[in-house]
C-alpha positions, 0 to 999 in steps of 0.5 A: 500500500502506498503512503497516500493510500496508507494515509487516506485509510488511516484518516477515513478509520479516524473519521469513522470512529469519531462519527461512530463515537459521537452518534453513539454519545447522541443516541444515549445521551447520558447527560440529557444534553439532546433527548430525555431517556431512552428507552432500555438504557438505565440512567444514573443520576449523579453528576448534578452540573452536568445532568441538572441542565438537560433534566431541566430542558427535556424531562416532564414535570409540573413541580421543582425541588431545588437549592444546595446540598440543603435540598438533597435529602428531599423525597420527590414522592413524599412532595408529590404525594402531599401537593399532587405534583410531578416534581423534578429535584434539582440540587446544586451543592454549594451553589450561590443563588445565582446559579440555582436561579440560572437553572430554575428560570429555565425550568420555568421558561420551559415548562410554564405549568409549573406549579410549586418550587420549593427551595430552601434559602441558605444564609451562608450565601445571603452577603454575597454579589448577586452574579457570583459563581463558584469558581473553588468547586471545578470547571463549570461545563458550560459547553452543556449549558448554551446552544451552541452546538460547536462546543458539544464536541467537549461532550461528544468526545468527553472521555468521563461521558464515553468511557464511565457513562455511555460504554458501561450503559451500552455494556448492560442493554447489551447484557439484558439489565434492565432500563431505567433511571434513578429515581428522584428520591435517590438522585444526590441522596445523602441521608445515609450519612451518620447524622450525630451530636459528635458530627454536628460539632465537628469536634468542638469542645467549647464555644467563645463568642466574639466580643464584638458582632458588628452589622452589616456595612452599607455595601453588604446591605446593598449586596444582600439587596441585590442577591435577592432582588436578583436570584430570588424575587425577581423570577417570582414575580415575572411567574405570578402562577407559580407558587415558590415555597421557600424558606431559611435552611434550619442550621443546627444551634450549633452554627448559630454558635459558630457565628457568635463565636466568628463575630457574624451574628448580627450580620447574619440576623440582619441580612435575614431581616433585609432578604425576608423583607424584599421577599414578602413584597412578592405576593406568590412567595411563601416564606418560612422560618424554622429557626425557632423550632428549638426541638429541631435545631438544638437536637444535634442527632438532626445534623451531620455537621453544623448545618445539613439537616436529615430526611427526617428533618426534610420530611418534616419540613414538607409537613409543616408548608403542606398544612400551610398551604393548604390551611389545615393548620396555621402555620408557627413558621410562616413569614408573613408580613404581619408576623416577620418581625415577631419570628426573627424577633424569637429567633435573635433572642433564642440564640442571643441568649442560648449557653451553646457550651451545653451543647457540648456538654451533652 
């Protein structure tokens, strides 16, 4: 074989594997970057940036369940078995509200039957600039986000999609496994863990509050303004339809000892009172406050670290919004804005007066 013939043979091989590889990719499409599930592959759902988006696009739904880890140990089926929903659960660990908004304004902009979004609030990310990203946690895989379709090659050819997702699916149809995905109960699951007073305290012996806890600068005012304005109020109010559940992640006493102890106190209570505020001004918001259920938060069996909560916690949580919602009950925990002021009021004195040195004794 000449050296032409050698050389054109080689680069119609190389082309072949490369369209054989794509197309493959393209056909089970294990990030739902083209199509929803196909049919006889099972699905496993795990890499949240990356899988978020195209369940987001292309999965059926009329109910989200969405936010940092705060949202993982949530049970799509308890929610829908409470509200008559069909929820999606869309969690992003660590995420800043910008990028938990990013997703959710898809969800809404794609499926606009959307009836309930539930989304727990988390403090640790209220003083932060409304379009701040994590840049600590990796490169975000953008390529999967836009519409450009020149970038996707950075999928088709991703040897993470190829070789840990699409081989081993191909691998198990071919095999006769069963098809499938994991269910949303179980996507990003962490309720498994040990959940502990030794684990809360992360190995603590003793708190000692900061002498000063001083409040929050005029540009931190600003920015929670912004953050909230942004990433939380603003989607409310262009979807007047949609109901949005949210609510201040119950953090452990443990954590509230933590910020006496940092000096972020007070600026913590005021950031709270400056989101709740600018939130209760949209009439399709329903906003809640846990911090004041002190058999909850005090109970350091309920946390595996000073700030996730357990299902059992989560599962409470769906309890006491479902009563709300739908009057059954009246609510301790609502934010209203009759009753805003009342709760945090309860909430600073609670922790402002609370030994937290007795958690360590226990």
């Amino acid at each position: 074989m000449s050296a032409k013939k050698w050389l054109t043979t080689l680069y119609c091989l190389l082309l072949a594997f490369l369209v054989v590889t794509g197309a493959l990719v393209v056909w089970i499409d294990p990030f739902f970057h083209y199509h929803g599930p196909v049919g006889g592959f099972y699905y496993q759902l795990g890499d949240q940036r990356s899988q978020n988006d195209g369940i987001t696009r292309h999965f059926d739904y009329d109910a989200v369940i969405t936010g940092t880890s705060m949202a993982e140990n949530f049970r799509t089926s308890e929610f829908d078995a409470l509200f008559g929903t069909h929820a999606v659960k869309l969690p992003y660990p660590g995420a800043t509200y910008k990028e938990i908004n990013d997703n959710l304004e898809k969800a809404l902009d794609t499926h606009p039957d959307v009836t309930y979004v539930l989304r727990p609030l988390d403090l640790t990310h209220l003083i932060e600039d409304a379009s701040a990203m994590r840049t600590d946690m990796g490169d975000y895989p953008d390529y999967l986000y836009d519409n450009n379709i020149l970038n996707d090659v950075k999928y088709l050819y991703n040897s993470t999609v190829l070789f840990e997702y699409a081989a081993p699916m191909l691998a198990k149809r071919a095999l006769g496994e069963e098809g499938g995905i994991t269910p949303f109960d179980d996507y990003s699951w962490s309720g498994d863990d040990e959940y502990s007073a030794e684990k809360a305290l992360e190995g603590k012996t003793s708190f000692v509050p900061a002498r000063s806890q001083p409040g929050l600068t005029e540009e931190e005012k600003q920015m929670v303004e912004d953050n909230i304005e942004a990433n939380v109020v603003r989607t409310a109010r262009e979807h007047p339809k949609t109901i949005f559940l949210y609510y201040f992640a119950p953090y452990s006493a443990a954590y509230y000892g933590k910020c006496m102890e940092d000096g972020t106190f007070e600026k913590l209570e005021e950031a709270e009172q400056l989101a709740t505020k600018a939130i209760l001004a949209c009439d399709n918001i329903r906003l809640f406050l846990f911090s004041s259920d002190t058999d909850t938060t005090m109970n350091l069996a309920n946390y595996k670290d000073m700030g996730h909560y357990s299902p059992e916690v989560s599962s409470l949580v769906l309890e006491r919004l479902h009563l709300a919602v739908t009057g059954e009950e009246a609510s301790l925990y609502e934010m209203t804005r009759e009753s805003a002021d009342d709760l945090l009021t309860r909430e600073r004195e609670i922790y402002e007066s609370f030994d937290f040195n007795s958690l360590v004794a226990e």
